[in-house]
N, C-alpha and C positions, 0 to 999 in steps of 0.2 A: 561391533557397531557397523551397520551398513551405510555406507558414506554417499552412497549416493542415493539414498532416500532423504538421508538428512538434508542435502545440496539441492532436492528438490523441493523439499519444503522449503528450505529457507532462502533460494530465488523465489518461489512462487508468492511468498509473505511478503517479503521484502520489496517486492514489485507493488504489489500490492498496497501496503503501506504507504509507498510515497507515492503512488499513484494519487492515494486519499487525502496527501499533504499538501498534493497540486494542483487539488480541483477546487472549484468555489467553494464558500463557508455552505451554501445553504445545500448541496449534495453533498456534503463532507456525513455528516448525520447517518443518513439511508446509505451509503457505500461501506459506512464502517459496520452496521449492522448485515449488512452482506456480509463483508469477512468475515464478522464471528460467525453466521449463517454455514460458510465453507469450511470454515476450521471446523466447527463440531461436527459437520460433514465429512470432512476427509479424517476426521479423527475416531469418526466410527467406523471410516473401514478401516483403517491402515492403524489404528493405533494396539489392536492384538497382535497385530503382527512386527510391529516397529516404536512402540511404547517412548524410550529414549531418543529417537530420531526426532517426532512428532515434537515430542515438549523440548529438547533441543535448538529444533531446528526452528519453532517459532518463539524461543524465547531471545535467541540470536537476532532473526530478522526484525525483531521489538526496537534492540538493541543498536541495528544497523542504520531503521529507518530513524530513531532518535538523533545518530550522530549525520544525520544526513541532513534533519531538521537543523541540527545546533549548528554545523558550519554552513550549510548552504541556504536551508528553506527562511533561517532569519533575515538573513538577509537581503534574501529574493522575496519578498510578501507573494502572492499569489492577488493580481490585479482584480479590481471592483467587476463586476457581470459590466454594467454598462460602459465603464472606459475599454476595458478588452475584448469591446462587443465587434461585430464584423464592422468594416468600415468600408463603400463603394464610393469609391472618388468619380465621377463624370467630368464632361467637360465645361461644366458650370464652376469646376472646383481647380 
């Protein structure tokens, strides 16, 4: 097993992943369809050649970004578009 194919898949997923956990509900959708977009992408070049790495390594980062959700992302919600929107104070304010 080449270890460091695996460790690339499974930072690059895993990034990924909660990346998509901590963006708003309404691009949560289209970013997750990207991923799978990537993954069948990276998984037709690299997967004749690293087979076990591939579904390894993203079944891991599934598994990482889950326990990332369970201790942290419940906790933390991901704020409404409008309350977390930019806010410019002047001197009215």
């Amino acid at each position: 097993m080449d270890w460091s194919q695996f460790f690339a898949v499974f930072v690059t997923f895993s990034l990924l992943w909660i990346i998509s956990q901590r963006m708003s509900r309404r691009h949560q959708g289209t970013f997750r369809i990207f991923i799978v977009i990537f993954a069948i992408g990276w998984a037709s070049m690299r997967f004749s050649l690293f087979p076990w790495e591939m579904v390894l390594g993203i079944l891991s980062s599934l598994i990482f970004s889950f326990l990332f959700w369970l201790l942290i992302g419940r906790y933390n919600p991901v704020g409404n578009e409008d309350e977390t929107g930019i806010k410019v104070y002047g001197l009215d304010d």
